[in-house]
N, C-alpha and C positions, 0 to 999 in steps of 0.2 A: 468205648463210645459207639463202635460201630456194631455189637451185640444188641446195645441195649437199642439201637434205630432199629434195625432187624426186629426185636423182639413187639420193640412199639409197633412195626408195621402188621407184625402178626397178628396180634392184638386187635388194632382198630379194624384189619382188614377180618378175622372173625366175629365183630359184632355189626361189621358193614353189612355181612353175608344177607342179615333180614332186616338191615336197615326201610325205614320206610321211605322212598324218594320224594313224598309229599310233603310226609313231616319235614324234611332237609329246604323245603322251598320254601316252607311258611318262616324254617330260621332266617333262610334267607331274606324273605319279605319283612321278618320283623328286625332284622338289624338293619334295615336298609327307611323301615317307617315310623321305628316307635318315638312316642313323643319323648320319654325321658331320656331317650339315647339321643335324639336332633338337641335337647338341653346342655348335655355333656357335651356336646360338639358345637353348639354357640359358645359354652364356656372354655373350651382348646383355643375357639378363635377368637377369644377375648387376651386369651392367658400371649398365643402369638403377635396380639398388635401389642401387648406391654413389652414383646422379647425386641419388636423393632424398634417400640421408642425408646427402651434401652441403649440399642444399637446408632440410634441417633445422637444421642450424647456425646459419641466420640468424637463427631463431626461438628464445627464451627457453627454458631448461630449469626445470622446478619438479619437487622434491623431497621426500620427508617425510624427515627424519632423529630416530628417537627413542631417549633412552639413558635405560636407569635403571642406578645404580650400588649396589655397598655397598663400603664399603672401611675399614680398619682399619689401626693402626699410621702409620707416614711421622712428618714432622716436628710438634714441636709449637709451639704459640704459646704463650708465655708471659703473662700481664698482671697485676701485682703489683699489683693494688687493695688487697690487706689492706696493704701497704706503705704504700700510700698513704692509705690511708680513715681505718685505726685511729686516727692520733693526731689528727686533725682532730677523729674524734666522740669520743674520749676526753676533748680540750680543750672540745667541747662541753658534754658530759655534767656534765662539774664546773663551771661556769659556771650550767649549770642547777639542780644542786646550793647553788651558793651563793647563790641568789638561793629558794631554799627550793623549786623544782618537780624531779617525778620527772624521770632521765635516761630521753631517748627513743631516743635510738642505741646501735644494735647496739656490743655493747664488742670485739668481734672479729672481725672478716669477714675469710677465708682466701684467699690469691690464686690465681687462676685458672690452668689448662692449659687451652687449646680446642688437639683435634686440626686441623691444617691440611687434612684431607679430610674429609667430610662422610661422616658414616656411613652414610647413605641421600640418594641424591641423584636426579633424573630431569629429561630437558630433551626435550620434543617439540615440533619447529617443522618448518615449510613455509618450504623456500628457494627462492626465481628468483633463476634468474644467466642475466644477460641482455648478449653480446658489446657495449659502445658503439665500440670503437676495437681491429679485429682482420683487418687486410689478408688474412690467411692464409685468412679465413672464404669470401671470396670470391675468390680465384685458385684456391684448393682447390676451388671447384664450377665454377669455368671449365674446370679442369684436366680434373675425372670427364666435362664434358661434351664434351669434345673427347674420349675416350678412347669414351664412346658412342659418338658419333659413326662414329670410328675403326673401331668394332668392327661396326657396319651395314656400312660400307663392306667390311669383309672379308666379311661374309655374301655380299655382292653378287661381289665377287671370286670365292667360294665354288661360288655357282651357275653362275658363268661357266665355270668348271673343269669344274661335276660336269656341264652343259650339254652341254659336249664330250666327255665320257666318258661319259656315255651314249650318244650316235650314236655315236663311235667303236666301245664295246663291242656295239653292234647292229649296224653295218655288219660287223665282225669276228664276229658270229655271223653272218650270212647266208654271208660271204666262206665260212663253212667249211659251211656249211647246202650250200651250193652246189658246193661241191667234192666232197661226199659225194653228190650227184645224179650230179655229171657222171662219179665213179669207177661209181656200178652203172649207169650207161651205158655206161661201157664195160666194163665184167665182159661185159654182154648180148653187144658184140660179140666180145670172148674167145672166151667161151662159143659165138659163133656158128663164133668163126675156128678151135675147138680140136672143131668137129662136123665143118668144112668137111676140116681134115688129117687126122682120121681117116677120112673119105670119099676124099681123094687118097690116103691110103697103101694103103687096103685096096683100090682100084683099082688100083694098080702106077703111079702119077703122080705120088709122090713117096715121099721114106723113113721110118721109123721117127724118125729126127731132129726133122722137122717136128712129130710130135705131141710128142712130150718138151717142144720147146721153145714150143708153144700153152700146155701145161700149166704150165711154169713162169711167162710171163708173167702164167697165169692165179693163179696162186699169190699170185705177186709184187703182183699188181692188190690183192685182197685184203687183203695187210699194208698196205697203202696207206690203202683203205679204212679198215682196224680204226682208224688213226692219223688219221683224217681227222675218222672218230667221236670219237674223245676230244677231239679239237681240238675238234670243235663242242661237246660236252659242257661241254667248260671255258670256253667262250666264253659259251654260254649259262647257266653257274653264275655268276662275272663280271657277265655284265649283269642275271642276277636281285639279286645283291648290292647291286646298286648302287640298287636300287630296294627293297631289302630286303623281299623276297621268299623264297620257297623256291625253292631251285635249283632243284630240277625242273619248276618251274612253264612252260606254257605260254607262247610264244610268236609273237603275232599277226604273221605275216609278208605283204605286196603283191608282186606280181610286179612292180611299176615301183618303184624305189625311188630311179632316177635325179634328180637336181635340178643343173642344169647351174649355169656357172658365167658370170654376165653381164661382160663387160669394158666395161658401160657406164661403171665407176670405173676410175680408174688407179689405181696405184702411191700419189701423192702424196694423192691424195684420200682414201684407206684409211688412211694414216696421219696425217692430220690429222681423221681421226675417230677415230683411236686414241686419238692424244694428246691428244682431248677427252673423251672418255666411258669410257675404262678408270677402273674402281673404284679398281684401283691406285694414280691419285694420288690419288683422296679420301683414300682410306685413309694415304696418307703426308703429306697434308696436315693432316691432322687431328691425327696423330700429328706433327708438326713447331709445330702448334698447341698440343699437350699441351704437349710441351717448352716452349715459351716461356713458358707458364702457370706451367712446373714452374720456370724459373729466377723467374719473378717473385713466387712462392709461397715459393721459398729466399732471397729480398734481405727477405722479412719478417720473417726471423729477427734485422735488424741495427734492428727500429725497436718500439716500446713498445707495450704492448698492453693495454688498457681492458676492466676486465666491471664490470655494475654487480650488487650482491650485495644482496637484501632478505631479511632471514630475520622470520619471527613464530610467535608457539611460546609454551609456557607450562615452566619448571623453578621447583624448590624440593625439599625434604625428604619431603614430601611429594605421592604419585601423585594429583593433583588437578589439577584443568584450572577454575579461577573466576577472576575480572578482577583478587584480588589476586596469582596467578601469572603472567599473560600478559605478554608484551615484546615488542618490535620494534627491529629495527636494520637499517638501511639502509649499503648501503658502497660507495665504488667503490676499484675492485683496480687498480694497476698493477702491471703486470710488465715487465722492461727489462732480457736477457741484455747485460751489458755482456761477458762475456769464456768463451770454453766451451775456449779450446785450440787454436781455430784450425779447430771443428768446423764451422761457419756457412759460413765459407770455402770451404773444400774440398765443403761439399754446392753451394753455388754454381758453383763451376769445372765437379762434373759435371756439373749442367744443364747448363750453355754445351755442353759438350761432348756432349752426347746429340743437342743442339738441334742441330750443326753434322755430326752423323755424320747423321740422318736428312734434312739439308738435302743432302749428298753423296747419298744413298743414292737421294734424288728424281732428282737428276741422271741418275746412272746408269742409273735405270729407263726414262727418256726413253730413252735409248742402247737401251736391252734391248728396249721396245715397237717402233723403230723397226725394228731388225733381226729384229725377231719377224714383222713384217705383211712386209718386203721377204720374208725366208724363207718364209714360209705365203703367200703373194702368185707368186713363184714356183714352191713347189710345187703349187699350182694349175695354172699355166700347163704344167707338164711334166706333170702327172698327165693333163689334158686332150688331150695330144699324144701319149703315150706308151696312152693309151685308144684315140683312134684308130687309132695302131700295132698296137696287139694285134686290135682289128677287124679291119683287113686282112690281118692273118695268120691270125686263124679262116679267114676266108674260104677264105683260099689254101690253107690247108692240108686244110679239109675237099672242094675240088671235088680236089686233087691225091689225096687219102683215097679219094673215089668214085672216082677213075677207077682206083685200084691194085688196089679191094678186087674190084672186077669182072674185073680180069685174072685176080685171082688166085684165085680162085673157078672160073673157067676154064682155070686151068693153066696160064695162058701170065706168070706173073708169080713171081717164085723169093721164098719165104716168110720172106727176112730183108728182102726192100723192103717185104712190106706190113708188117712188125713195124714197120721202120723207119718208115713212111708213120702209122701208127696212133698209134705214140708221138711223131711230130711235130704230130698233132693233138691229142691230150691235153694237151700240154703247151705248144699254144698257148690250148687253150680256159681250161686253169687258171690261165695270165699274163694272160687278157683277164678271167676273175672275178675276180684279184689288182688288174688294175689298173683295174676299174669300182667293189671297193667304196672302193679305194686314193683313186679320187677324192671320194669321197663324203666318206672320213675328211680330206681336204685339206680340203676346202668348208667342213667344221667347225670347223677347225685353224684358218683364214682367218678366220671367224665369233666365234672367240674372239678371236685374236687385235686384229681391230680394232671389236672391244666391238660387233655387231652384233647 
């Protein structure tokens, strides 16, 4: 482990060497402004207020619940006390009678209706209902907390992308920044070769042809140009975007912006740091963690669940709250779905099944990072090869340039080799800025790829 740290430092510290400190600040300003990265991170702090109401569940809820009623009509109760009373104090009454004292009981008492609802009624109590025995309470906050989790790991994912797409979008604006130098560089020579033919024509050294066709190259150069402008324009709107900016905003540019590519790591080494520190698998871990939460969150639905209930409160007839109204009651609730239709079930199967699709989809991804870094790993090596190539074809093409542009200025060289000669260097110089920022965008390509 402590090789391969050593090696990694080797590594980033030779392509630091021509790192561009500008480019480094614009990553910095776009992980710190772009808009779909502040997205990702409203959605982290949505994902963490679901992990605390989680966490809230384990803790009691307390309630006030208060009703006052009036109500009228419904059933009645019956209670036939004159039925009953009358003849008892009537037998009384005459007993008292014969023995010479006044009757003291009522000779008639009428029997009762009490309506079954209370004509005025009110109950105000404070309830805790406190989980004792509820699996769900806590696989449900294992669950939100692997899904946080999850969801950091994609930020990280996030930045690794937007990471590369900002150098690529800045090396792609130089690419065209550059291309737009090298076309009014050669306008100048145009310009020079289209002074030069009208000097040989109107000397009798060559014909009318020769400037028509200076003029048209010169023409042609131009449309190039206008198109080379838009190119930068959109390239440079692009990577204002990305840093969420206004397009037209200035852009700090180095004349080095090379950072070479060290082969102190091979192949094998790049991808056994891929497949250690790419976010990618956190983030499928975590979510393969959810799942298994989720299926053991669903096996709670098959087993019985405990709250304890205290309510204390004061009801009666009257809106009055003294010690002859208050009560208290204590309870514990069971609940025990014995049968829903086969619903319980079927939520269980799809866990399993989410759990085994994102176990596959982990696989795969090893598959996808490995042929990610072999690919960005070799495009490196060709863009590094293929830069050199383009070097030695500057070269050659501009000493082959010199020596045509001076015959033919002296007359001794016919004005379709230097056209010819001119546009074999133009279009070696714009293959060599293709393929210098080409490598730079690989470097990045590579950097993503194996989580650098």
């Amino acid at each position: 482990m402590i090789n391969r740290v050593f090696v990694l430092i080797v590594f980033i510290a030779g392509m630091a060497s021509g790192q561009n400190t500008a480019l480094e600040e614009y990553v910095e300003t776009g992980l710190e402004n772009n808009l779909a990265l502040k997205q990702q991170e409203f959605a982290l702090d949505r994902s963490m207020e679901a992990l605390k109401q989680a966490r809230g569940m384990f803790l009691p809820s307390v309630s006030i619940d208060a009703r006052y009623s009036r109500a009228g009509g419904g059933r009645m109760i019956d209670i036939p006390i004159g039925d009953l009373m009358n003849p008892v104090y009537s037998t009384l009454n005459e007993l008292l009678a014969s023995v010479g004292r006044e009757p003291m009981f009522p000779a008639n008492i009428s029997n009762e209706r009490i309506p079954f609802l209370r004509e005025e009624e009110h109950e105000t109590k404070i309830r805790l209902v406190q989980p004792l025995f509820q699996p769900a309470v806590l696989y449900n906050y294992k669950l939100k907390s692997s899904m946080k989790n999850a969801k950091q790991a994609e930020i990280e994912v996030f930045k690794h992308e937007l990471t590369a797409d900002i150098k690529t979008a800045y090396y792609n604006y130089l690419k065209a920044m550059q291309v737009v130098g090298l076309y009014g560089k050669t306008k100048i020579l145009l310009e020079e070769n289209l002074r030069v033919s009208k000097s040989l024509f109107e000397n009798n050294k060559a014909t009318e042809d020769v400037v028509f066709r200076a003029e048209a190259e010169l023409a042609e150069l131009e449309q190039k140009k206008l198109a080379a402008e838009k190119d930068q324009k959109l390239a440079a709107a692009y990577f204002n975007f990305l840093l969420n900016r206004q397009f037209s905003e200035n852009i700090v540019t180095v004349e080095n912006t090379r950072q070479n590519f060290d082969l102190s790591m091979d192949l094998d080494q790049l991808t056994d740091l891929a497949l250690e520190n790419r976010p990618e698998f956190r983030q499928l871990e975590f979510a393969v963690n959810a799942a298994q939460n989720g299926i053991r969150l669903s096996k709670t639905s098959f087993v019985p669940n405990v709250v304890g209930v205290v309510d204390y409160g004061f009801q009666g007839e009257k809106y009055r709250f003294t010690e002859e109204d208050d009560f208290w009651m204590a309870s514990a609730v069971l609940n025990w779905n014995l049968f829903n239709g086969g619903q319980d079930k079927a939520k269980y199967q799809q866990a399993v099944l989410q759990k085994k699709e994102l176990e596959t989809r982990l696989h795969e991804l090893r598959q996808q990072v490995k042929l990610g870094v072999q690919q960005a790993y070799d495009e490196v090596t060709v863009a590094a090869k293929s830069l050199v190539s383009t070097e030695k074809r500057v070269t050659s093409a501009r000493k082959s340039f010199n020596i045509v542009n001076k015959k033919y200025k002296q007359g001794m060289a016919p004005h379709i080799e230097y056209l010819n000669s001119r546009t074999t260097l133009t279009n070696a110089e714009i293959a060599h800025i293709i393929a210098r920022f080409d490598y730079q965008i690989k470097i990045a390509e590579l950097e993503r790829a194996a989580a650098l």
